[in-house]
N, C-alpha and C positions, 0 to 999 in steps of 0.2 A: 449446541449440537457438536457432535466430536467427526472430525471429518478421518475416515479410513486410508490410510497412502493404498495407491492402485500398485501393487508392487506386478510388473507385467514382465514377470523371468518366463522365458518359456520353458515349457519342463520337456525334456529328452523324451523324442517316441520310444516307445518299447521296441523289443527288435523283430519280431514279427510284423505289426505296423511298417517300419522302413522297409523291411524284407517284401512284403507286398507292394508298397509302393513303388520301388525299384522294377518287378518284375513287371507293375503292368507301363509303366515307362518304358520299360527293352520291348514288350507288345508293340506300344503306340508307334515306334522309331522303327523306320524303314529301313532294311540294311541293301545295299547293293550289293547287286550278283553280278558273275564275272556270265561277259556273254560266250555260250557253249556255243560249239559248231552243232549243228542239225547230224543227229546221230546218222542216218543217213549216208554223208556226205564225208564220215568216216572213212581211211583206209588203211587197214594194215599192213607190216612190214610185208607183207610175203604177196598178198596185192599189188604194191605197190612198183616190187621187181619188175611185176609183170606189165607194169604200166595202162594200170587203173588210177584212176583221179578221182579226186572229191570235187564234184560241182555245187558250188551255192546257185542258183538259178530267183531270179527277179522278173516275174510274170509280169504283164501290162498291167493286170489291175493292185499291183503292187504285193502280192503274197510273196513270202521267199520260203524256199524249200531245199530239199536237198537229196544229192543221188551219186551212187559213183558210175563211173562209167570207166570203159576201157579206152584209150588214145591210141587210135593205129592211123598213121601215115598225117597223122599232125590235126586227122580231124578226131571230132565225137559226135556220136548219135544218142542225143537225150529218149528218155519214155516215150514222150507225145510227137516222137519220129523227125526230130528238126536236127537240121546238121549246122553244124557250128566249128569254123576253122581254129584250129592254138597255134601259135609256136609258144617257144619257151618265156617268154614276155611277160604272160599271162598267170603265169602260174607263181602262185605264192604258198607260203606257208602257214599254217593256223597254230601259233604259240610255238614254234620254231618243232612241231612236231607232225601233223599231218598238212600232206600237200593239197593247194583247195585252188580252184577256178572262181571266180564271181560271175555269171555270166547274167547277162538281159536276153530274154524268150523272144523279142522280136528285133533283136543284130544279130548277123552272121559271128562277128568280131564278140568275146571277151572283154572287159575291161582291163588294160594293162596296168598293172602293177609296179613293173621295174622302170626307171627312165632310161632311156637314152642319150648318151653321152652328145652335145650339143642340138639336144631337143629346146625347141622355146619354151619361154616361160609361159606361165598360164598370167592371163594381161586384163583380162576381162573387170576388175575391180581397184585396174592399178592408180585410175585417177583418183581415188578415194583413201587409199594407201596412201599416195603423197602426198595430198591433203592432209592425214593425220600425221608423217612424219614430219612436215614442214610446222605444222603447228607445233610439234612435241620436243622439238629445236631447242637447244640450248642457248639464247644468244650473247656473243664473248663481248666481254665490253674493253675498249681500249683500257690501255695500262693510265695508270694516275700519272706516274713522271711522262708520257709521250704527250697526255690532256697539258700537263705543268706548260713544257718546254712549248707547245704550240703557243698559249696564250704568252709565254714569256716571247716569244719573237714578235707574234704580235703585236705587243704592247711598244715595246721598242721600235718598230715600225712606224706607228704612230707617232710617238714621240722624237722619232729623227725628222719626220714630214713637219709636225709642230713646230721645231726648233727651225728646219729649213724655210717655214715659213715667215717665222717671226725675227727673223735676220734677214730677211730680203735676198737671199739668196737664190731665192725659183723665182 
């Protein structure tokens, strides 16, 4: 019987083939989105003068949403009638373009934003931080000639005691 070689070249897809398979590959592949601010919670230039804010607002049962409002005398009165004090602390920026508040629906206070200059650190996780930096430690090992010269006085130490012995000298 005459045995066939299995010649196993793969022959090139045609280009419609790859062209489809490509496309439903970019389907299958999740692309990330940049997170918008809540149209909302928008303010424009001419607003803004006038000192309207964009509030991000974080309800108890954890929705967030958004709204502007006007800031007179450092406070703001949201929709659902709740006062909420600002100073300037508070308030940041969304893409270095519209100014936003983050606030929580059952604090008076905003979340601050900015630090203050000899504010403490946040400590709450700090034994577990130095636990990982102490383990992640480099450790330096003595130099080879300090290892040398110790074991060389060493040795000579012994051997002066040796020889002090062995002459009746101690």
């Amino acid at each position: 019987m005459e045995q066939k070689e299995n010649t196993t070249q793969e022959k090139p897809m045609p280009i419609m083939d790859e062209v489809k398979m490509l496309r439903e590959f970019k389907e299958n592949t999740k692309q990330k989105k940049k997170m918008k601010i809540p149209r909302k919670a928008k303010v424009n230039r001419s607003k803004l003068k006038k000192g309207w804010v964009g509030i991000i607002k974080i309800d108890e049962n954890g929705n967030i949403s958004g709204e502007k409002q006007k800031l007179e005398d450092s406070t703001v009165r949201l929709k659902d009638k709740t006062y909420h004090a600002i100073d300037g602390e508070e308030i940041g920026m969304w893409n270095g373009k519209h100014t936003v508040v983050i606030l929580k629906t059952w604090q008076k206070n905003p979340i601050k934003l900015k630090r203050k200059e000899g504010e403490a650190n946040e400590t709450h996780g700090q034994k577990y931080i130095m636990a990982r930096m102490l383990g992640d430690t480099i450790k330096v090992k003595a130099a080879a000639g300090a290892k040398g010269l110790l074991y060389f006085v060493l040795a000579a130490a012994v051997a002066y005691g040796a020889y002090m012995l062995f002459t009746g000298q101690i």
